[in-house]
N, C-alpha and C positions, 0 to 999 in steps of 0.2 A: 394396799397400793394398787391404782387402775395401772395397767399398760399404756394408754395413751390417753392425753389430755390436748383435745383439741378445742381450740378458738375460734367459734366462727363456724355456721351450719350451713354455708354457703351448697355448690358443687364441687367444693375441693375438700370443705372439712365433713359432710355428709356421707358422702361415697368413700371415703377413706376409712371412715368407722365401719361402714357395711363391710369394708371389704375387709378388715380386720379381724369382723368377728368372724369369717370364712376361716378366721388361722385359728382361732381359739381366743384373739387377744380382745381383751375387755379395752372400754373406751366411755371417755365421759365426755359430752359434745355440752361445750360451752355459747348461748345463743345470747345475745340482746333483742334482739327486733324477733323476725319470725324464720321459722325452717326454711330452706329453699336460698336465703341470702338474697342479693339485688337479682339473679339471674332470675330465681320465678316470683319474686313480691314485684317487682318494680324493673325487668329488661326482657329477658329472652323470651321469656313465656308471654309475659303479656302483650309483649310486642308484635308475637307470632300470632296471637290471637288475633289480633287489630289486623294483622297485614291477611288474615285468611279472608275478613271481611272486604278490606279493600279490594282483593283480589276480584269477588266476586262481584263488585259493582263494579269493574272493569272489564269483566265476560259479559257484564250486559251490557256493555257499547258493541257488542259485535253480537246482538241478537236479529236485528235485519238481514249483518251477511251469512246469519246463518242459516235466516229462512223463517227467525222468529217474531212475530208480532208483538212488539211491548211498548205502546204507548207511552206507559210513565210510568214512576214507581218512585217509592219515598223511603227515602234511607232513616229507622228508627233509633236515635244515637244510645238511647235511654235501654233499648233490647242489647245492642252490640257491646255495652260497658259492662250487662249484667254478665250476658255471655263471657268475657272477658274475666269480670271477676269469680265464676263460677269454676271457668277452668282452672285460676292459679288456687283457688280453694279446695277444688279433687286433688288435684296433684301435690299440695302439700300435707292433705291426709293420707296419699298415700306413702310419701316420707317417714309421717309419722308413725304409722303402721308399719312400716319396713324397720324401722328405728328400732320400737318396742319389738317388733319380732325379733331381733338380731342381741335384742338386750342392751342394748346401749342405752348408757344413761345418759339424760337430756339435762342440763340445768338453763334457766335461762338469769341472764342478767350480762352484767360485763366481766371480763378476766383479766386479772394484771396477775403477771408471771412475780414470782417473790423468790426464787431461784430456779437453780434445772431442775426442779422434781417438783415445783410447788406451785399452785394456781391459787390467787385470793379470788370469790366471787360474793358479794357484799361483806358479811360475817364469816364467812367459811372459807376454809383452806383446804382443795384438795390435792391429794401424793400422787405423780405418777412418773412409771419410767421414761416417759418421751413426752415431750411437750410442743404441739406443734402449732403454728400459728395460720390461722385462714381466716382472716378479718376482713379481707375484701378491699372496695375503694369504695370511694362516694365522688360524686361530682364537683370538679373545679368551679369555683367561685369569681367570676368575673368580675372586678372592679368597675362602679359604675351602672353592673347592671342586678343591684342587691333586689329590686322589685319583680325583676324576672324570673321568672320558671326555669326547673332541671326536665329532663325524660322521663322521672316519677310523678311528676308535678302533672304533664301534660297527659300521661294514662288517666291522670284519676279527675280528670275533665268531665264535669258532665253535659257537655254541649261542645263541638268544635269551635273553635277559634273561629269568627268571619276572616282575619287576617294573624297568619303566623310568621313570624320572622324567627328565622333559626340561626343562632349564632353558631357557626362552626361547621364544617361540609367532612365532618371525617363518617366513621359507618353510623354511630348514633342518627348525627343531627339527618342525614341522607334519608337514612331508613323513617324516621320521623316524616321527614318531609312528602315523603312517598306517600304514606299513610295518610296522610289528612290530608294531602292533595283531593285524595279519591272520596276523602268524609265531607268535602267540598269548602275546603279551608281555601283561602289565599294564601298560596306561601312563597314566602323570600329569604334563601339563605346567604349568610354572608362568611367568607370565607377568607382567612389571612393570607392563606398560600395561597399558589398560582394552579392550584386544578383540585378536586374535592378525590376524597378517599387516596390518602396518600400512602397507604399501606398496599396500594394495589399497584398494577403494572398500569404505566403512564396513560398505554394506547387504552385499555380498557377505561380510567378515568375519564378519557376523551371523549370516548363510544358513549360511557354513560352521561356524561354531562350534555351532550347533547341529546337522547332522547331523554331525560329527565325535561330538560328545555321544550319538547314537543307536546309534552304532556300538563304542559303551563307553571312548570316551574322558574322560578327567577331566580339565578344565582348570580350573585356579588364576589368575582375571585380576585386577588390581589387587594382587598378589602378590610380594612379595620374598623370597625365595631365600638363606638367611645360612650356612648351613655343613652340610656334610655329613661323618657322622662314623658308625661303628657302624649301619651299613646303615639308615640315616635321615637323611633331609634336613628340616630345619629351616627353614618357611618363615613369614613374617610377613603375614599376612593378614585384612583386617576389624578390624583392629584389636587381632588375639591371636596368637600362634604356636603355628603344629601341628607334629607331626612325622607326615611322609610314609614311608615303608616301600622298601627299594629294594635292589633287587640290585646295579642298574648305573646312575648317574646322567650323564646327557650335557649337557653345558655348549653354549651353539646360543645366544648372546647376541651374536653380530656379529662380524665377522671386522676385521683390519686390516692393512696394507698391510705388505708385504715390502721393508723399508728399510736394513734395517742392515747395514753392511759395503760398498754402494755406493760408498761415497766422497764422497757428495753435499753434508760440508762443506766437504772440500778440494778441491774441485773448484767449490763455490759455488752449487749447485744448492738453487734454495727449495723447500722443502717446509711443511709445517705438519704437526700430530699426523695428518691424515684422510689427508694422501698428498702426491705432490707433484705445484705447481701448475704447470697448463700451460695454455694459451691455443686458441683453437679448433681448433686444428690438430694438437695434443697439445706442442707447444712448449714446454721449457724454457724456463728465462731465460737459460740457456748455449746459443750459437749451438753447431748441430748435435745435440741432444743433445733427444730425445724422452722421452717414460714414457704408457705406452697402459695400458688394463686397469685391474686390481686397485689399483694399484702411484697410478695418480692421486686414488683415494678417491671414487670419483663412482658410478658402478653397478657394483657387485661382480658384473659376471655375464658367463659366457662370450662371451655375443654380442656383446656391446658392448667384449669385449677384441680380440676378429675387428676389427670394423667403425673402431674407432679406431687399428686397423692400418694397414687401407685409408685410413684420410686421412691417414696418414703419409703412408703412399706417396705416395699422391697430393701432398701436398704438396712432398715431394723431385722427382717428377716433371713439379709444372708442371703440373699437370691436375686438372681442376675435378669432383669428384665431389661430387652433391648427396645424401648422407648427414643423415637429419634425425636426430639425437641427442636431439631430445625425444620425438621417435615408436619409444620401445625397448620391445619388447613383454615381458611378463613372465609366465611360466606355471607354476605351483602343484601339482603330481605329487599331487594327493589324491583323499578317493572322496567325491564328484566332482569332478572335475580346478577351476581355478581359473584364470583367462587376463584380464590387463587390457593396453590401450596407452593413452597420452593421457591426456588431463585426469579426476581423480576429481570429485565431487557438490563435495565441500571446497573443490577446486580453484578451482571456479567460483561461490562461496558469492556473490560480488561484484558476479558476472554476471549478463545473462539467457538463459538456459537453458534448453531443454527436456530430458524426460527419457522416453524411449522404452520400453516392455518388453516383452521376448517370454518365454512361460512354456515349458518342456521340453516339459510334460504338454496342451499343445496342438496338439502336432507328432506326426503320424501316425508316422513313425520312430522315434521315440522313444518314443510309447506303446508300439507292437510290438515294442519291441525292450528295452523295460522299463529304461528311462532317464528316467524322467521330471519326476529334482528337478532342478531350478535353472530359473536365465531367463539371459535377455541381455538388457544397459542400454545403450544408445544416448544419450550424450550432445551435445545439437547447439548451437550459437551462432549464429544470423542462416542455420541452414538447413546450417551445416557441419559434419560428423560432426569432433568433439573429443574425444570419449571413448569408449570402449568396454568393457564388464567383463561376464564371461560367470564364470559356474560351473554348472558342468556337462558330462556327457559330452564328451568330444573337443571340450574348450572350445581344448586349446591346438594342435588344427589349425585351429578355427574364426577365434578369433583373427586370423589371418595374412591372409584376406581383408579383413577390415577393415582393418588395417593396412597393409595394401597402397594401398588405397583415401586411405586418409589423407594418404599420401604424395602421392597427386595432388590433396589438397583436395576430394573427391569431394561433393557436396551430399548431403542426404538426399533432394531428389526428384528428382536422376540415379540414385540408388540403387534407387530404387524399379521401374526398367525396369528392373533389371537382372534374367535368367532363370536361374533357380536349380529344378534338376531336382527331380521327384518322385519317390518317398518321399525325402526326406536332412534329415538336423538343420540342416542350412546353411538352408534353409527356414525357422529360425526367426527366422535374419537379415530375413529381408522379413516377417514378421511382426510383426518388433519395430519397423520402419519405418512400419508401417501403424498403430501403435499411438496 
């Protein structure tokens, strides 16, 4: 009998074996597709890949004011995919290779759980004492627009779109859009709510909506979305319906949790539509038997499939890690990046609050180094930093010291000793303290 039988090789069920085997405890990592899960096949990575690219055909619009002579230059889409694909291919041999070092055994196929100790994967039944589930989400299916593309679909393009319509303005479809703006896509997103990235603080969605607008995006908010047909999407807006123009339409309206074929009625496991429920710990209501990540419907995002690993563990071992689950930072791949932890303006509508701000365009780094939209908000409660939301430059390195800090209850007038080197954008941390 293994110690743990996990589902799903994502970053919540990978990292969790690695780190198991640091205890002693043997683990058998259950795969269908490939190592890595949607974060490095088909999101995070490949994503990041695409946006390093874009980045830098956006350094080259500012090569005149830098003094640089660049006539023309031709963006190779056929070099930048390979690139792309090259990276998410190193990085899951070295999975692989971490895997087999740690000993962990790999199977691939599907898993359906046949009680708490038992995993079927085609013919075979493996035993173990923990069973945990890390199956991930797939992308929401929009009625209507069955000919359309997901954010998997659209990585493995091998030409950009002349014209992109993006259904849905939450961080996917955004970050998307960013990205083949600069590949020289047309793009139009269209958007149900009344402002895009709604997991952010309002002002900051406002900030970004409009330089996303400068940079020739068209966004559709208060917008519905009904069928795409004959290289036209038909949407319902203001009260009339237009039709939109489109090469390639990507669908980016929410993802949902990877559930079917578990076993989780015969086996007795609750769920509900969002995902299935677990208790602070990631805890079924079947003793032994976990579900971390995606797969619980709580934050769909790689780091918090990692860290709800670790209080597995933790929890089968007896040991007390203090993982704060409401302090999970979040960060927004755009131009300019986007970084929130903690409580929004919304959050606190009830409270009393103060509200901090430091502007780009007042930080000596930033002016010279011609970075100078956005600010950072400092949100405080009786003196203790509770919020934090940055857009701008290398918002989501910035990010992390605060969050850091949060973790210890940090005040804002302990923060304010705190010495933060000259020239650096971190610098605007303490400016935005003094505000």
């Amino acid at each position: 009998m293994t110690d743990l039988i996990i589902i799903g090789a994502g970053p919540g069920g990978y990292e969790l074996a690695l780190e198991a085997s640091k205890y002693n405890l043997s683990s058998i990592l259950i795969e269908a597709k490939s190592l890595g899960g949607t974060c490095l096949n088909e999101g995070c990575i490949p994503t990041k890949a695409y946006y390093k690219n874009a980045s830098f055909i956006k350094e080259l619009s500012l090569a005149k004011t830098l003094g640089v002579s660049l006539e023309s230059y031709q963006v190779d889409f056929e070099t930048i995919k390979a690139r792309k694909d090259q990276v998410v291919e190193d990085l899951k041999k070295g999975i692989e290779f971490s895997l087999k070092k740690a000993g962990v055994q790999v199977i691939n196929g599907y898993g359906k759980i046949i009680d708490k100790t038992h995993v079927q994967v085609g013919e075979e039944i493996y035993e173990g004492k923990y069973i945990v589930i890390a199956t991930g989400s797939s992308p929401i299916i929009l009625p209507g627009f069955e000919n359309a593309i997901d954010s998997s679909d659209l990585l493995d393009l091998t030409t950009p779109p002349q014209k992109l319509v993006i259904i849905g303005g939450g961080v996917i479809g955004i970050e998307m859009a960013s990205i083949f703006n600069y590949f020289g896509s047309t793009v139009e997103v269209v958007e149900y709510a009344d402002r895009i990235i709604p997991s952010a603080d309002k002002e900051i969605s406002r900030r970004l909506l409009n330089y996303l607008k400068q940079q020739g995006i068209k966004i559709h908010l208060n917008s519905k979305a009904l069928k795409f047909e004959n290289n036209q999407v038909e949407v319902e807006t203001k009260g009339e319906k237009i039709l939109l123009d489109a090469d390639q339409v990507m669908v980016a309206v929410g993802r949902k949790p990877n559930l079917e074929g578990l076993g989780l009625d015969e086996v007795g496991i609750e769920y509900t539509r969002k995902g299935i429920v677990v208790d602070e710990d990631f805890k079924t209501n079947v003793d032994n038997i976990y579900a971390i990540g995606d797969a619980t419907g709580k934050l769909m995002l790689a780091h918090y499939a990692t860290y709800s690993g670790y209080r597995v563990l933790a929890d089968i071992l007896n040991q007390e890690r203090k993982i704060n689950f409401n302090l999970v930072p979040g960060c927004v791949f755009t131009f300019p990046e986007v970084a929130y932890v903690g409580l929004t303006e919304d959050d606190c509508k009830d409270l009393n609050y103060k509200v901090h701000k430091g502007l780009y365009r007042a930080n000596g780094k930033a002016v010279a180094s011609l970075n100078t939209d956005g600010f950072i908000k400092i949100i405080t409660i009786d003196d203790i930093i509770k919020g934090v939301h940055i857009i701008g430059a290398e918002a989501s390195v910035l990010i992390h010291e605060m969050s850091s800090l949060m973790n210890l209850n940090i005040t804002l007038s302990q923060f304010e000793d705190f010495i933060h080197a000259h020239p650096t954008l971190s610098e605007i941390l303490t400016l935005t303290v003094k505000s």
